[in-house]
C-alpha positions, 0 to 999 in steps of 0.5 A, a space after each residue: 099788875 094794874 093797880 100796883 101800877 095805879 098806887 105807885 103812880 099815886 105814891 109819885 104824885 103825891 111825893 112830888 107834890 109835896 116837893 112842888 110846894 118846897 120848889 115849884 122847879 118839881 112842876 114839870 114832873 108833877 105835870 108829866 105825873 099827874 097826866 099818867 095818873 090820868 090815863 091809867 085810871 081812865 084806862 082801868 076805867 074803860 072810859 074811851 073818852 076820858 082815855 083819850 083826853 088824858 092821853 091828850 093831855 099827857 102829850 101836851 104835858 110831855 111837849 112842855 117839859 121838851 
């Protein structure tokens, strides 16, 4: 389950990456998207320290996009 989780946020990311080069108005979903991506791969990595700075970030990203 983990890493369909992991290849579909990748798939996501990507996509809206390609979308922000056509319009940056898709940044603040790349933001969100990009710091989910962060957390689940320092989760299934079982680093504490960098889990709890993606998750971190993924709360500032979630508060900018408010």
């Amino acid at each position: 389950m983990a890493g369909s989780q992991l290849a579909r946020l990748r798939a996501a990311h990507r996509k809206v990456a390609e979308l922000v080069l056509q319009n940056s108005v898709y940044l603040p979903i790349f933001r969100r998207l990009d710091a989910a991506l962060s957390v689940e791969e320092a989760r299934l990595e079982r680093d504490a320290v960098s889990y709890a700075r993606a998750v971190m970030a993924m709360q500032d990203a979630a508060a900018v996009h408010s």
